[in-house]
TIGU-344030 format. One line per field, with one value per residue (C-alpha): x negated, y, z. Coordinates in nm, 2 decimals, always signed. Each point is the difference from the previous one (the first is absolute). Layout:
N
x	(X;...);
y	(Y;...);
z	(Z;...);
END
This chain:
397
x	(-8.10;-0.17;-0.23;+0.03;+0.15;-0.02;+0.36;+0.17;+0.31;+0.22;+0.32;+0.00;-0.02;-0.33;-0.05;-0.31;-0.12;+0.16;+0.24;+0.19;-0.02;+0.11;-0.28;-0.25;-0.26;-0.22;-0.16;-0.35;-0.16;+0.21;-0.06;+0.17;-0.15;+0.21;+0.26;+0.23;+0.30;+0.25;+0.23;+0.35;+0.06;+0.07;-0.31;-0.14;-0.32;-0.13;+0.15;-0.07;-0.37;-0.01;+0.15;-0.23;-0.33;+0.19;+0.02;+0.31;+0.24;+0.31;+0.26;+0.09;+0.29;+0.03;-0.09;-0.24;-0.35;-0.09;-0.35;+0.04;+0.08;-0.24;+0.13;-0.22;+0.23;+0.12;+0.06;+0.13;+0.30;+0.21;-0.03;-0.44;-0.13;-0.41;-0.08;+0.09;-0.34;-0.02;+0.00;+0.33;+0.12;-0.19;+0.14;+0.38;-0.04;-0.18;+0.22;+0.30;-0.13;-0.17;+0.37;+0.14;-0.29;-0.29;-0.33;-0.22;+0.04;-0.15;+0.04;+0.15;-0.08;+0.21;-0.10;-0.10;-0.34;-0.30;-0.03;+0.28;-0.06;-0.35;+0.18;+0.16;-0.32;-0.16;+0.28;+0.04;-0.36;-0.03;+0.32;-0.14;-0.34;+0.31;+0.18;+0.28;+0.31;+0.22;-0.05;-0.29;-0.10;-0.25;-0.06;+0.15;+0.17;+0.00;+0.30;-0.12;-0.09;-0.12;+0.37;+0.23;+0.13;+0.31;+0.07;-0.04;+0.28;+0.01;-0.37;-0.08;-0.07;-0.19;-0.28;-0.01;-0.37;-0.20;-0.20;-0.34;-0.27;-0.09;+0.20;-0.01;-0.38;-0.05;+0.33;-0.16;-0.37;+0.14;+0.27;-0.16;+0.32;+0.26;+0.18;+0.12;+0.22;+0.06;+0.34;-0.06;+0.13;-0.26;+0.10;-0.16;-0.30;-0.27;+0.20;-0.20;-0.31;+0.16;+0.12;-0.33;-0.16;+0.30;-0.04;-0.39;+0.04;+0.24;+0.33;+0.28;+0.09;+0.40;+0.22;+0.30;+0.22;-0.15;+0.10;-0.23;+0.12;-0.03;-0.39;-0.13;+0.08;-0.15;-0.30;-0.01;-0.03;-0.28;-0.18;+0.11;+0.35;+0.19;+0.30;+0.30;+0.21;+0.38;+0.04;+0.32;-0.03;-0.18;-0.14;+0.11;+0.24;+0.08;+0.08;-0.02;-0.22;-0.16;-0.06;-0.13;-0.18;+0.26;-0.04;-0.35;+0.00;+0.27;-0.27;-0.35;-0.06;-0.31;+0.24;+0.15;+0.37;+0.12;+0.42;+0.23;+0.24;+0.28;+0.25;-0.03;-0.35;+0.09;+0.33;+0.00;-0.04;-0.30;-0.15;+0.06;-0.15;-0.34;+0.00;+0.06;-0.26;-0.31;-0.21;+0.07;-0.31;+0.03;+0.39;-0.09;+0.27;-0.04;+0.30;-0.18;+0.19;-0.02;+0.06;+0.38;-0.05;+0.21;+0.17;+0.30;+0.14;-0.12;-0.20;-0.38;-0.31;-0.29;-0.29;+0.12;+0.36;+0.30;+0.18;+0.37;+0.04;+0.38;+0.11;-0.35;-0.12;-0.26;+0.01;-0.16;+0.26;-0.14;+0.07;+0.10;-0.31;-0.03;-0.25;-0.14;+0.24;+0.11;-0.06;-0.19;-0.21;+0.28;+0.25;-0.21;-0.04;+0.38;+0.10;-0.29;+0.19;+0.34;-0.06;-0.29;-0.07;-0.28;-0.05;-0.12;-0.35;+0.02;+0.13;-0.24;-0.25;+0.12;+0.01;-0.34;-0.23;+0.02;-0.07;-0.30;-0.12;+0.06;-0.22;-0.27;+0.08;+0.15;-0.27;+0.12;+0.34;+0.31;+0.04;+0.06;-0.36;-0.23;-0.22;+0.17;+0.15;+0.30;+0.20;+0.35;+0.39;+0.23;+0.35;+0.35;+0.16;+0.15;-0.33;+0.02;-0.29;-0.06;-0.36;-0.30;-0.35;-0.29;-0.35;+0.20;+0.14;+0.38;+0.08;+0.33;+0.17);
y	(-2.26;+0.26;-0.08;-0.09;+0.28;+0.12;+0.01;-0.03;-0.23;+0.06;+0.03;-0.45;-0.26;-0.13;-0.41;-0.14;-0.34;-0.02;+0.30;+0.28;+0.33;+0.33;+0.21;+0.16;-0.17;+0.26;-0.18;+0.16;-0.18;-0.22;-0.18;+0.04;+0.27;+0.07;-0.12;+0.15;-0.11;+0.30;-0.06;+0.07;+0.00;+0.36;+0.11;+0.23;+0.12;-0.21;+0.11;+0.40;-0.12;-0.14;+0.30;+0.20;-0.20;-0.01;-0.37;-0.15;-0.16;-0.26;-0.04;-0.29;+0.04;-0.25;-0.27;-0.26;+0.04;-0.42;-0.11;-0.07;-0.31;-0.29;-0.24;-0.29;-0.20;+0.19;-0.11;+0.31;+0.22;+0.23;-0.19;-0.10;-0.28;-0.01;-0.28;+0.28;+0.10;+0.36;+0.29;+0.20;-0.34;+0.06;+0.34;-0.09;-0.25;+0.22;+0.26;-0.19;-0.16;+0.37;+0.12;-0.24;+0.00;-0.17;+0.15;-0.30;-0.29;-0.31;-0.10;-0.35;-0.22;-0.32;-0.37;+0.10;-0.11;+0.08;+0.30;+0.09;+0.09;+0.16;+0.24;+0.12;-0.02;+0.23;+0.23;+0.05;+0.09;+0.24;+0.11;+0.10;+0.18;+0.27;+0.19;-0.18;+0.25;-0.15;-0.30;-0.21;-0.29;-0.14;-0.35;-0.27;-0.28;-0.37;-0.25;-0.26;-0.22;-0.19;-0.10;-0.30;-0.12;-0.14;+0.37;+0.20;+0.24;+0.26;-0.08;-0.11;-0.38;+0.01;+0.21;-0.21;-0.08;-0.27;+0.27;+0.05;+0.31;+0.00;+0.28;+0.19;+0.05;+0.16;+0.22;+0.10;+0.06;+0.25;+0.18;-0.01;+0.03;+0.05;-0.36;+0.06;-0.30;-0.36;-0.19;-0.39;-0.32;-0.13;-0.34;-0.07;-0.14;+0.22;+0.30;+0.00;+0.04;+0.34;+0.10;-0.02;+0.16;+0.27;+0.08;+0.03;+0.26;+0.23;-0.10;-0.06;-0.42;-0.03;-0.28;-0.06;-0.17;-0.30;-0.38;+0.03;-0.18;+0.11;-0.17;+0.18;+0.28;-0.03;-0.13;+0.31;+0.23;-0.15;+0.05;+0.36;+0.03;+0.32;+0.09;-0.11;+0.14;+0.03;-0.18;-0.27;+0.05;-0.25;-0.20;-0.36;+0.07;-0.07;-0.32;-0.07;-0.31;+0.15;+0.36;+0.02;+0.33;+0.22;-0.16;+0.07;+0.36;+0.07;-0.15;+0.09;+0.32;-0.01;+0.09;+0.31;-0.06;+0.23;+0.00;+0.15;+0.17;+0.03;-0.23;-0.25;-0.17;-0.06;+0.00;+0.33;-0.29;-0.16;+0.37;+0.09;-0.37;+0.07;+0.37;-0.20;-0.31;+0.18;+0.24;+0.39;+0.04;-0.29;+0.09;+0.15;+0.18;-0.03;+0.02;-0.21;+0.22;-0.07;+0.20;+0.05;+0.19;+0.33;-0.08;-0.23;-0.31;-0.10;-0.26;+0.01;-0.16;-0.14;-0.21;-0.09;-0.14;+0.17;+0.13;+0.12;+0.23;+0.04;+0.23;+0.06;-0.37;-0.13;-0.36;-0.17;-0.09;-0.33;-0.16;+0.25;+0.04;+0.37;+0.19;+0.29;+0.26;+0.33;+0.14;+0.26;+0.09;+0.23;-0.24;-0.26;+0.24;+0.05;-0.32;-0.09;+0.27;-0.14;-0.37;-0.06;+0.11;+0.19;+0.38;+0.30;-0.03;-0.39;-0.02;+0.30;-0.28;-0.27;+0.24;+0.19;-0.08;-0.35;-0.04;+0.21;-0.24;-0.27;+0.17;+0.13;+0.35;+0.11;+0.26;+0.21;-0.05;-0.16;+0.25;+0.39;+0.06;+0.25;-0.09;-0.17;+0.03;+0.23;-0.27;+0.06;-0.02;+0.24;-0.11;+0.13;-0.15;-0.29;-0.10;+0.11;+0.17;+0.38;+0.04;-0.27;+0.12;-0.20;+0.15;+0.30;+0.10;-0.05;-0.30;-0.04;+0.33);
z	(-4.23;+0.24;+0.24;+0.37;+0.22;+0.28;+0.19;+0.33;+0.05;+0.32;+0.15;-0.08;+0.23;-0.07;+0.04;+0.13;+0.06;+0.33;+0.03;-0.20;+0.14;-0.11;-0.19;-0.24;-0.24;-0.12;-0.34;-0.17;-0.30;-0.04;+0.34;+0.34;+0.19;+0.30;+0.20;+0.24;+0.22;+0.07;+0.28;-0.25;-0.32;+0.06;+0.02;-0.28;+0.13;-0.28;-0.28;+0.11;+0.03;-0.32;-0.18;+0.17;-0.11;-0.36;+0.00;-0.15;+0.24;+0.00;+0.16;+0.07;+0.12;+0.28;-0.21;+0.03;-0.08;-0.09;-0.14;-0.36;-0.04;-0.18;-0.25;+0.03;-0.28;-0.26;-0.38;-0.15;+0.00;-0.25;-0.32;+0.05;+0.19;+0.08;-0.28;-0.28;+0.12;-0.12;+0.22;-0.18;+0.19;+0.30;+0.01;-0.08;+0.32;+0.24;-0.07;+0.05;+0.34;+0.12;+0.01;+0.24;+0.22;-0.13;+0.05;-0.07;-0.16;-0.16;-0.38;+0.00;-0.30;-0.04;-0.12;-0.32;-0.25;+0.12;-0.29;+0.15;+0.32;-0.06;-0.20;+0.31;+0.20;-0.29;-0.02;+0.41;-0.03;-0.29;+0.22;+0.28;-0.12;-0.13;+0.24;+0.11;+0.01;+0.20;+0.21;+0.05;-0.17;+0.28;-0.20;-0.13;+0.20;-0.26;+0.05;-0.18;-0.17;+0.24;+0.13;+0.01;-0.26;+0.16;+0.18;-0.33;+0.10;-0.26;-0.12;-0.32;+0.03;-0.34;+0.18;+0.34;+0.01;+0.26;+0.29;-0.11;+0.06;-0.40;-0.08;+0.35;-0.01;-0.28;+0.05;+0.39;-0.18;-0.30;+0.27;+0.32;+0.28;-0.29;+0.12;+0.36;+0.02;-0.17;+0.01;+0.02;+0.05;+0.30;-0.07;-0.35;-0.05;+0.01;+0.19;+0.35;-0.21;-0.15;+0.34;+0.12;-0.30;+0.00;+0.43;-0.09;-0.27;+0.18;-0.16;+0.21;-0.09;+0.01;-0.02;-0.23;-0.29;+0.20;+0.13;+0.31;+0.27;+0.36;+0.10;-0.40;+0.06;+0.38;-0.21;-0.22;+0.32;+0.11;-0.33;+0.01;-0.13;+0.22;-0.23;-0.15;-0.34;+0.06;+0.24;+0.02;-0.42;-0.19;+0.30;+0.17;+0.30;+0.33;+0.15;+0.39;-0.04;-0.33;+0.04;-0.37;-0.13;+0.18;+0.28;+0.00;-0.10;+0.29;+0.29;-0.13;+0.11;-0.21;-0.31;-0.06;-0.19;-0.23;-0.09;-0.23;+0.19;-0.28;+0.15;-0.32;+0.05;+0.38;+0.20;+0.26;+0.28;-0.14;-0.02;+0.35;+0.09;-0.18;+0.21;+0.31;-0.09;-0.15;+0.23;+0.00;-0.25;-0.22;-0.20;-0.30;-0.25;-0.40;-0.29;-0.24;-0.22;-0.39;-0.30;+0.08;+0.31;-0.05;-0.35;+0.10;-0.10;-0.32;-0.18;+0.07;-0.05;+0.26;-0.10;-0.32;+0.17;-0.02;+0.26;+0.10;+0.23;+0.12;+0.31;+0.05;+0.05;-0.26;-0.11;-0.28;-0.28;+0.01;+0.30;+0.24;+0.19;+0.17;-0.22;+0.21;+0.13;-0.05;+0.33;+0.11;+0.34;+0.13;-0.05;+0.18;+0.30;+0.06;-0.06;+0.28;+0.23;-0.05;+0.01;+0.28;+0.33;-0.11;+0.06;-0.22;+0.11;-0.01;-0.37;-0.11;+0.15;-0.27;-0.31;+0.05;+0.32;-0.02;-0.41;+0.03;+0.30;-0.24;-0.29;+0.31;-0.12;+0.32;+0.10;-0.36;-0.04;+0.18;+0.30;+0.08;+0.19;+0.01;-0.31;-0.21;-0.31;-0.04;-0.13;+0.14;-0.09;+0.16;+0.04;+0.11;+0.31;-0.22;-0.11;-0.34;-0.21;-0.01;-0.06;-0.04;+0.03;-0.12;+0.14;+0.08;-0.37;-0.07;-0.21;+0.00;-0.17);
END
């Protein structure tokens, strides 16, 4: 894979945090070097300076010019899933992801040993001394074991394990900043001391596959909790005198809420209620895509269970449980469009400002601005993917 270039993108509609405007991004090194609003589409003063300073331009085309889009919660996808721990895995999956929009992402174990899941952490590492060609493995986000075992959803109950810092110490003292995020059930004993411990190390503590009621999970926030896994999925509901986890995630504004916005893991309704209930900054877009992501119905494996996945809907054989998805970021985003009152801007928000905000990586990555990294997707006017970028080199051809 070369190295970063140096390129000019016009002729898009370029989406900010606020706005989308017609423009130019000029992009040097791999970061963000210019940016300029033209007052039509039609304007090709750009693209003549460009050719005249030799620097390769694009048209876009009247597209869209989007951040690139970070998966927060990601398992895999096209036939590798993040505990095969290797990086022809790592490749398969950030491949896969890079070409519908992913620029960033984090490697998602699942409740597994704890061999297991330092395999992962080892291999994410070793990973990202390389150069990463397409995109970005930023760290690795743990759901589990610390969970419920009465919420298990498509985690392997064997592996369910009571919250304790024993193995996250020596994990966070051998990878400093490789764990960004740690799904957990707040309502087990011992779980507010990892929340604390987790919120004082710099990884992002998350709630999920968990039987908190309404006043735990209150509880948890106040020792530092401020995110929750697939939300409506593996979590006690909503009752009008028992508000339960759900309820709880929908008022605290201290908690940012990701969803999976396929249509299967919540009705379109319930989506456009969590965009209406959590603040602008706080709905966060993931796939928690497995290994079947891209390859079709088909029998499959996660964790060690098996998995079914019929018209593009994974369950585990036993049981029925949803297992993951196979949805990607893109897929996400137009669904976003078509089923909420959200806007462009507002749903680029959800799939790239808001989960760098979560990971405190919003200075590098998850916006077009002037320094930054050149992490961008261009798409047509139906949202779908022409080109992503990641620090400026294509990634997606």
């Amino acid at each position: 894979m070369a190295d970063a270039r140096s390129l000019r993108i016009g002729n898009v509609r370029i989406v900010a945090e606020d706005q989308w405007f017609w423009g130019e991004v000029d992009v040097k090194n791999g970061l963000i070097a210019d940016i300029r609003s033209t007052e039509s589409n039609a304007d090709q003063t750009g693209k003549q300076a460009a050719a005249d300073s030799g620097v390769p331009y694009v048209d876009g085309k009247e597209g869209w010019l989007l951040p690139g889009f970070i998966d927060i919660h990601v398992h895999g996808g096209y036939g590798s899933d993040f505990m095969d721990a290797s990086s022809d895995a790592f490749d398969v999956i950030t491949k896969y992801h890079a070409a519908n929009g992913t620029t960033a992402m984090l490697a998602t174990t699942v409740t597994a040993s704890h061999d297991a899941i330092q395999a992962v952490l080892e291999a994410t590492d070793a990973y990202r001394k390389r150069d990463m060609p397409y995109a970005e493995l930023i760290g690795v986000h743990l759901e589990g074991p610390f969970i419920s075992e009465k919420w298990p959803g498509a985690q392997n109950p064997a592996f369910i394990t009571p919250p304790q810092t024993d193995w996250l110490k020596p994990w966070a003292a051998q990878w400093p900043s490789l764990i960004k995020m740690m799904t957990l059930a707040p309502e087990r004993d011992g779980a507010l001391n990892v929340i604390e411990w987790l919120s004082a190390n710099g990884i992002v503590p998350a709630l999920g596959h968990t039987d908190a009621s309404y006043d735990d999970v209150v509880t948890a926030v106040q020792h530092g909790l401020r995110h929750a896994v697939h939300t409506y999925n593996a979590m006690t509901g909503l009752h009008h005198r028992k508000p339960g986890t759900l309820g709880a995630v929908m008022t605290e504004d201290a908690i940012s809420a990701e969803i999976i916005a396929d249509g299967h893991h919540a009705h379109p309704a319930a989506v456009k209620l969590l965009s209406r209930t959590k603040p602008s900054d706080k709905l966060v877009l993931i796939t928690d895509a497995m290994s079947a992501a891209g390859l079709g119905d088909g029998q499959y494996g996660l964790g060690g269970l098996e998995v079914s996945v019929k018209d593009g809907v994974a369950r585990l054989v036993e049981g029925g449980s949803l297992a993951g998805s196979t949805l990607t970021m893109i897929e996400a985003f137009r669904f976003m469009l078509k089923h909420t009152d959200l806007s462009v801007t507002e749903v680029s928000r959800c799939a790239s400002g808001n989960p760098a905000k979560v990971l405190g990586m919003e200075n590098q990555i998850g916006s077009i601005a002037v320094g930054k990294q050149a992490d961008l997707v261009l798409t047509d006017d139906t949202h779908h993917i022409v080109t992503t970028w990641v620090k400026g080199r294509s990634v997606s051809q």
